[in-house]
C-alpha atoms as one frame of an Amber mdcrd trajectory, in Angstrom:
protein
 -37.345 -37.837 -32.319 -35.914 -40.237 -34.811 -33.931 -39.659 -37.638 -35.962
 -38.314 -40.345 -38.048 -36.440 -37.760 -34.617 -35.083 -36.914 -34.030 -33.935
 -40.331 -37.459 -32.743 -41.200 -36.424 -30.088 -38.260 -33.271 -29.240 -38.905
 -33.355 -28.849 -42.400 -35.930 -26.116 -42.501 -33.765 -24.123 -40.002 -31.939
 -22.815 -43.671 -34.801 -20.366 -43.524 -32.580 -18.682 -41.280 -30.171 -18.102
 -43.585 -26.830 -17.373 -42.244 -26.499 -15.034 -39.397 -22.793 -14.095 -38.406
 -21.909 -13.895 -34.673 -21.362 -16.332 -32.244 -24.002 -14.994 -29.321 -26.872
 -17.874 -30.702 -24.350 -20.738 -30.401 -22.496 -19.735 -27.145 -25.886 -19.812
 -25.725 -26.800 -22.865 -27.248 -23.776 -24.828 -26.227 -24.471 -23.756 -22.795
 -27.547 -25.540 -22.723 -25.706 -28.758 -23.890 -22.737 -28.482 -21.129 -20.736
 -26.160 -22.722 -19.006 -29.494 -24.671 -16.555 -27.397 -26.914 -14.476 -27.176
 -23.882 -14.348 -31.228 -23.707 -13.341 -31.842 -27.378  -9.595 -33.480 -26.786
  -6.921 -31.712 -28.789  -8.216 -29.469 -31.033  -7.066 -28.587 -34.908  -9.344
 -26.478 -36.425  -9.022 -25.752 -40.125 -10.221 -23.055 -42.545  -9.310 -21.702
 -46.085 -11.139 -20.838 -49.682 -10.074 -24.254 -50.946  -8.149 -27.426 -49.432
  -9.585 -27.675 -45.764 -11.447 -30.929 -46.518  -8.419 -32.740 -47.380  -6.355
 -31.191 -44.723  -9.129 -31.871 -42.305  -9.856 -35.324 -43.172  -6.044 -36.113
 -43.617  -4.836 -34.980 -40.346  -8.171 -37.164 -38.777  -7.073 -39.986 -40.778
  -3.863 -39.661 -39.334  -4.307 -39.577 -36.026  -6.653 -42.313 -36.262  -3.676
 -44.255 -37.801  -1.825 -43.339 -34.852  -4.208 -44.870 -32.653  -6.477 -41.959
 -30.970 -10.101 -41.688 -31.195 -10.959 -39.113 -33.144 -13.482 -36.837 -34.055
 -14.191 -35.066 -37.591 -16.624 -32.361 -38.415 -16.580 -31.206 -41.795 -19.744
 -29.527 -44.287 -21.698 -29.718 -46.672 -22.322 -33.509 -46.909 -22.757 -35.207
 -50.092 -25.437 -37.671 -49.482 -26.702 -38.262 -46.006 -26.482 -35.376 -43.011
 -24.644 -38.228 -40.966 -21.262 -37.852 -42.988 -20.809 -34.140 -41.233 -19.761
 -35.404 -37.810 -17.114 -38.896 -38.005 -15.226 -40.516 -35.306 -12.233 -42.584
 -36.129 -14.496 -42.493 -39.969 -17.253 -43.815 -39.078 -20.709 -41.258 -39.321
 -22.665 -40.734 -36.604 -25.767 -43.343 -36.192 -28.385 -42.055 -37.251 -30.375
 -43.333 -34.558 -27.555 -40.965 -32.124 -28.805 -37.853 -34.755 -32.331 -38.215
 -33.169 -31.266 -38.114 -29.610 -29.055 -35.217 -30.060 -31.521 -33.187 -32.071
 -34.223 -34.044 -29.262 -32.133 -33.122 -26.240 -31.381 -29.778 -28.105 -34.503
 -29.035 -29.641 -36.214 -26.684 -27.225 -33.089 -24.302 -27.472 -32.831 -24.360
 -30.953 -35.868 -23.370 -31.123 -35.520 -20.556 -28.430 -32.354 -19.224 -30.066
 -33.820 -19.738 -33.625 -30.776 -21.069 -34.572 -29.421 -21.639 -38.089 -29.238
 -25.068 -39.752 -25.229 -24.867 -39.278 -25.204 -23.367 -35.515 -27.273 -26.559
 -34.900 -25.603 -28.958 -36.573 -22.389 -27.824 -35.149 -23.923 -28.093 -31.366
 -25.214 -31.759 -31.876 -21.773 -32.339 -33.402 -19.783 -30.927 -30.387 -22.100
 -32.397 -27.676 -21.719 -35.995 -29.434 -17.685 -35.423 -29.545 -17.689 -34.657
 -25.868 -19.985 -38.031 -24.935 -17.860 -40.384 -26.962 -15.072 -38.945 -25.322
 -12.530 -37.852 -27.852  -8.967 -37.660 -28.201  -9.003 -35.571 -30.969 -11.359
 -33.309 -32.638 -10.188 -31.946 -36.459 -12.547 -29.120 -36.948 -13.521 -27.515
 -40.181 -15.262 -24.105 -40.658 -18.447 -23.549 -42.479 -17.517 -20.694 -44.042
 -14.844 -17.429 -42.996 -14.032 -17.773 -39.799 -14.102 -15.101 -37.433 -17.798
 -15.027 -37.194 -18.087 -19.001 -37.708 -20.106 -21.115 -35.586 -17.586 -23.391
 -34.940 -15.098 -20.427 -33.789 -15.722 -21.462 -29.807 -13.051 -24.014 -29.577
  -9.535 -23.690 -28.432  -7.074 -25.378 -31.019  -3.647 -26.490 -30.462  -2.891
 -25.837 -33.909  -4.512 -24.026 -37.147  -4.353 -24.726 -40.795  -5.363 -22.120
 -43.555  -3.836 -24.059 -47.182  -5.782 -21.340 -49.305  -7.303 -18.006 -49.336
  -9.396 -16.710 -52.556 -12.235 -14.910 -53.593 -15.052 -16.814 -52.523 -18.459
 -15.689 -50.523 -17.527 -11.879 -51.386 -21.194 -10.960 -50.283 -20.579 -12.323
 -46.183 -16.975 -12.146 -45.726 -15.033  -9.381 -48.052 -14.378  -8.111 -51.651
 -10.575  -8.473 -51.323  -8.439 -11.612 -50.771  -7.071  -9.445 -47.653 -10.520
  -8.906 -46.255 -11.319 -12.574 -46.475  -7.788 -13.435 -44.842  -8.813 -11.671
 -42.121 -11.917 -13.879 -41.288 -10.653 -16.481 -42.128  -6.957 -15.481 -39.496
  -9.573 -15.015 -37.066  -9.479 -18.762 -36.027  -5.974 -18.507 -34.673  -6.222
 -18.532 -31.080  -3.345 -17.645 -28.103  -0.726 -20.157 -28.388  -1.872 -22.239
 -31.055   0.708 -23.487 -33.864  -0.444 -22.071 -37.494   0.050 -23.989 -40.937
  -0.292 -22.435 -44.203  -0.095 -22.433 -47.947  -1.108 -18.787 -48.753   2.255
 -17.255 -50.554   0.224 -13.995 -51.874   1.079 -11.041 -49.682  -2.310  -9.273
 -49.596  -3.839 -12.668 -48.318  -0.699 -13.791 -45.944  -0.156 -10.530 -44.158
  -3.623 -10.660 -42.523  -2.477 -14.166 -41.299   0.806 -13.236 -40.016  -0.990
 -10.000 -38.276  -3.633 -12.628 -36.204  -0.062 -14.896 -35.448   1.813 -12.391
 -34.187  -1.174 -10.552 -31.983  -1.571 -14.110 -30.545   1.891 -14.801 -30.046
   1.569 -18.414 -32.156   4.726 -19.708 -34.459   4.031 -19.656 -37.657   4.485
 -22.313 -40.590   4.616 -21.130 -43.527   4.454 -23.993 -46.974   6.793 -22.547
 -49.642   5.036 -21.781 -52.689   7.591 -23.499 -54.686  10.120 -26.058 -52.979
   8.072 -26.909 -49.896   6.554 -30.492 -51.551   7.857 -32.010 -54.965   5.263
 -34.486 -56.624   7.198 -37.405 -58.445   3.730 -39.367 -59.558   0.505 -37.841
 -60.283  -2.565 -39.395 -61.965  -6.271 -40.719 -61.644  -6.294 -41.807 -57.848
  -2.713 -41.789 -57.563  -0.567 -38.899 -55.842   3.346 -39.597 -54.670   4.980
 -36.588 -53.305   8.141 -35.477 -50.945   7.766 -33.334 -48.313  10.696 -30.912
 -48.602  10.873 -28.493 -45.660  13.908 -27.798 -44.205  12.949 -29.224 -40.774
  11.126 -31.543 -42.263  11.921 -34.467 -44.878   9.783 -37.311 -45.738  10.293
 -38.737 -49.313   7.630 -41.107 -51.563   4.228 -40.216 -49.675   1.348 -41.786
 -51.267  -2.218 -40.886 -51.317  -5.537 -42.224 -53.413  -5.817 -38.888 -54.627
  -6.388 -36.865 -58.144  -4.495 -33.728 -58.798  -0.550 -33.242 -58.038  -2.214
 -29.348 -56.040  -2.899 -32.043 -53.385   0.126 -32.510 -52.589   0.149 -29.110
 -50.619  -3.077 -29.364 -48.726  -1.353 -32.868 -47.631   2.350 -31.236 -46.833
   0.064 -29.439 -44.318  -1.243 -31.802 -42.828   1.566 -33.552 -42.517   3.535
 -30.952 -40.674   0.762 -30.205 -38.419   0.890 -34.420 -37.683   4.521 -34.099
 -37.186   4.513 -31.620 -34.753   1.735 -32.883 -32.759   3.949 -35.951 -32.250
   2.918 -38.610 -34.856   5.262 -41.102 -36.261   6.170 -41.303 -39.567   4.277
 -44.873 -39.672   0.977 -43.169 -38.913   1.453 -40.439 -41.350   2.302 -42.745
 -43.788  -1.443 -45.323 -43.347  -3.306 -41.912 -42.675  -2.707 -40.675 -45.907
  -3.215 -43.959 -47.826  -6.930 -43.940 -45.733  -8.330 -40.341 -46.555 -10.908
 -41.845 -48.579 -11.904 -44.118 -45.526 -11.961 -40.847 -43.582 -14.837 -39.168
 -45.798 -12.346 -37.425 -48.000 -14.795 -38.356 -51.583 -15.896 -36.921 -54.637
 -12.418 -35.115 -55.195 -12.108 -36.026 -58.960 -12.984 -39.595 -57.747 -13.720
 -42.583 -60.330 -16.566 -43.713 -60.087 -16.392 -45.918 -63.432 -14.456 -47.053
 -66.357 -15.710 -46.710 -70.286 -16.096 -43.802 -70.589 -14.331 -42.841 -67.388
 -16.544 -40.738 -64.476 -15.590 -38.586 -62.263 -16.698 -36.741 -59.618 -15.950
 -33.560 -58.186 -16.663 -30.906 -55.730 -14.946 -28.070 -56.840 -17.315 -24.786
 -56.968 -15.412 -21.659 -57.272 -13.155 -20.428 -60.081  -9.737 -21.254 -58.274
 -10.989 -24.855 -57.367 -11.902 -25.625 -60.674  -8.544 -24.475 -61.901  -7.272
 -26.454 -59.803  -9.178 -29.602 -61.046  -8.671 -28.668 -64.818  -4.538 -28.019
 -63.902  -5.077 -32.214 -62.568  -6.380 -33.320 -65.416  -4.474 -31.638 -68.010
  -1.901 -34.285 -67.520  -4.421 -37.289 -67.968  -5.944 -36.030 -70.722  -4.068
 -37.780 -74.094  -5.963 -40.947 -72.461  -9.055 -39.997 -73.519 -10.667 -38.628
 -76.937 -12.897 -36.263 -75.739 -14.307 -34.757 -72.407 -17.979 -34.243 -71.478
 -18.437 -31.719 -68.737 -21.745 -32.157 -66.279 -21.671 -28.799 -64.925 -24.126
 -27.145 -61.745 -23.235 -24.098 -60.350 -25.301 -22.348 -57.249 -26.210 -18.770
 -58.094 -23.468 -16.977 -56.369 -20.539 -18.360 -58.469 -18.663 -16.499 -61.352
 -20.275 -19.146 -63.756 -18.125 -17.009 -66.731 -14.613 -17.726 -64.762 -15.511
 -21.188 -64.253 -16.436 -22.010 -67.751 -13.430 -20.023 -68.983 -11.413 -21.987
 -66.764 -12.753 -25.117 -68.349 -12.084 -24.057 -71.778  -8.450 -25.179 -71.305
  -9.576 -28.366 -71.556 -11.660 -27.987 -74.672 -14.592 -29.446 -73.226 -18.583
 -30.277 -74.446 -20.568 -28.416 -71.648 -23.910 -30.275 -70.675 -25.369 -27.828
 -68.200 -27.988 -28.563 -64.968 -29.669 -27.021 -62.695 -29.128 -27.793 -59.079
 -31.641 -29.220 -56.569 -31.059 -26.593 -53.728 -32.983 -23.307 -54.094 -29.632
 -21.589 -54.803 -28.609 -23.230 -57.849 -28.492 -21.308 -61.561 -30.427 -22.127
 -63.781 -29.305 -24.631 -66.745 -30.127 -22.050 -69.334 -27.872 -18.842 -67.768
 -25.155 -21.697 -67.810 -25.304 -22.339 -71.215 -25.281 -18.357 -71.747 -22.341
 -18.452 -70.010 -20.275 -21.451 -72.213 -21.804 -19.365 -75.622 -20.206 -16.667
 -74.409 -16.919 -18.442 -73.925 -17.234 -19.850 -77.148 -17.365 -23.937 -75.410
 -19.778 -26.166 -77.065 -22.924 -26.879 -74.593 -26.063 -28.755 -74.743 -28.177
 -27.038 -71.909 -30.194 -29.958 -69.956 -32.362 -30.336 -66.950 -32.062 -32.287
 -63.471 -28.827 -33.493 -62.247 -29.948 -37.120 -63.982 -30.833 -36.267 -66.996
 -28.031 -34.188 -67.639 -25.668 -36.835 -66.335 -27.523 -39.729 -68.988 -27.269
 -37.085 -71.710 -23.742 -36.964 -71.637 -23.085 -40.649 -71.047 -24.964 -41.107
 -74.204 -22.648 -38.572 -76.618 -19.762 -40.225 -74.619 -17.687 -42.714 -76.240
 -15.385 -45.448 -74.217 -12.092 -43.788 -74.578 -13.958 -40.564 -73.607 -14.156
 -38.618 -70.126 -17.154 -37.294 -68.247 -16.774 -35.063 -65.370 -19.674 -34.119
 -62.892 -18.191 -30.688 -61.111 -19.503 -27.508 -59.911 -21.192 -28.007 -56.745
 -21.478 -30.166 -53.929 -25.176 -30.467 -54.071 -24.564 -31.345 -57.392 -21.591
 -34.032 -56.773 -23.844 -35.624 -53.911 -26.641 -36.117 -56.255 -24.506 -38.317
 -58.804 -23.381 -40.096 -55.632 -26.557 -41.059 -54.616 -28.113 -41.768 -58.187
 -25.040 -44.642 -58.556 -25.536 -45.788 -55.077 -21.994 -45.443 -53.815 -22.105
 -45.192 -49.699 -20.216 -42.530 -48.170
């Protein structure tokens, strides 16, 4: 098979839905040599929001450091390639069509989901290039999670929030608990979760697997001295733990948490301070994109990824401290159906935004028009448009210079933009 062969197979496999339990892929990695057991040292990450930059700042790291490393993170913006990195470079895509051809026939016989296969070409192409490292990132929970076969020497969760209620919970406790399934005998833990409904469940999976536990302060654990568009400088502030004027290319002074994670799981796994120093001043190098990334000047665009209520808090807490730079900001929002569209918009109406709403290209997005119901109803000024593109001209047209556009609400959405300004991921 080649490439687009590749993906006209796997790509359909989304019929499947998602089907929790790991039977399918156990089986399937068995056909491909069991490689999850030849995947180097192991960090496998999970949480509601801030696993991509953990993920892809502990691989940029240890890349820093010198060992050949594996990422595997999801969705991917523009090309299926950008899911499975070593040392931040995507796989060839010409390697995508061998891999998909070798595991074809089992796919097939396990009918498979699009991630269970995705994550078995990943883990068989780790194994043959012979890895060092492998930073994992869950699809989505944990417990159930296709990529919950590996055995990690350490485990980050930076967040836990209310986010695919319908598969993994109605309660931040319930989804803690999927999520806390990832820790594994032995295995250090990291995390950022300070609410006690959503930590205890954490603590519980620890204990039972007798693994120390780091826990990031809510307040005191990481003080950020310099926050603005693509620029982040923050101290790590632990007690065991001191490093002051880190620097990253990142939006958003919340990052500095998801990074203090990273950071301590790179410490303890025996990195210098030199590495964790050029790994964080690489995550963009390392796939880490379309975080509130620039991707122009007059008016200013931005991308961003965020797609759930507490990540677009997040995002709108970022830029409330860039915003007496610009005169106004235009909003390019997609949302898939299953989001609280009302939370996000209120959310947004901190910023006092003009809404220009779009419809996603993947079956699951909501409609432009239930969007624009939804900023009405918050009382934000909208203009209710079509594709990603023409929603995206619309507002560069009502924008001014010294105004701000922001794409947000969806991957999908973000990778779209990407791909219509031809930036290469």
């Amino acid at each position: 098979m080649n490439y687009q062969e590749s993906i006209d197979f796997l790509f359909p496999l989304h019929r499947f839905g998602i089907k929790p339990g790991l039977d399918r892929v156990l089986r399937l990695l068995e056909t491909a040599g069991a490689p999850q057991r030849n995947l180097g040292r192991v960090f496998h990450v999970a949480g509601t929001n801030g696993k991509g930059a953990v993920a892809c700042a502990l691989a940029s790291m240890f890349r820093a450091a010198g060992y050949r490393t594996a990422l595997y993170t999801s969705p991917h913006l523009v090309s299926f390639t950008e899911r499975m990195r070593i040392d931040g470079r995507a796989i060839d895509a010409t390697k995508v069509g061998e891999y998909c051809s070798m595991l074809k026939k089992a796919i097939e016989v396990e009918k498979a989901t699009f991630f269970e296969a995705t994550t078995a070409i990943a883990f068989r192409y780790f194994s043959d290039m012979a890895v060092d490292v492998s930073v994992i990132e869950t699809g989505m929970g944990g417990r159930l999670d296709a990529t919950n076969v590996v055995r990690p020497e350490s485990v980050i969760i930076p967040t836990i929030g209310l986010d695919h209620t319908g598969w993994l919970g109605e309660t931040t406790a319930a989804i803690a608990a999927e999520k806390a399934a990832i820790i594994k005998p032995g295995a250090r833990v990291y995390t950022g979760v300070s609410e006690p409904e959503a930590l205890r469940p954490v603590l519980e999976s620890a204990a039972s697997n007798d693994c120390p536990v780091t826990i990031l302060p809510e307040k005191g654990g990481c003080r950020v001295s310099k926050s603005g568009i693509g620029e982040l400088e923050f101290s790590l502030i632990m007690p065991d733990c001191r490093m002051n004027g880190l620097r990253a290319p990142l939006t958003g002074g919340f990052q500095a948490r998801n990074l203090s994670l990273a950071v301590l799981a790179a410490r303890d796994a025996g990195l210098d301070e030199a590495a964790v120093r050029k790994g964080l001043l690489g995550i963009r190098e390392n796939g880490y994109r379309a975080r509130l990334e620039r991707l122009s000047r007059r008016p200013e665009l931005l991308v961003d990824v965020s797609h759930n209520p507490d990540g677009i808090r997040c995002s709108v807490g970022a830029l409330m401290h860039s915003m007496d730079r610009f005169r106004k900001l235009f909003v390019v929002l997609g949302l898939a159906e299953d989001k609280d569209a009302v939370a996000v918009v209120g959310a947004l109406k901190l910023l006092k935004p003009h809404i220009v709403t779009v419809r996603l290209s993947s079956q699951r997005g909501r409609s432009a028009d239930t969007l624009g119901d939804a900023c009405r109803r918050e009382g934000v000024n909208v203009t209710v448009s079509g594709t990603a593109g023409e929603g995206l001209r619309q507002a560069l047209r009502m924008a001014a210079p010294d105004d701000l556009v922001l794409v947000t609400g969806s991957f999908f959405l973000a990778g779209e933009v990407l791909a219509m300004m031809g930036v290469e991921i």
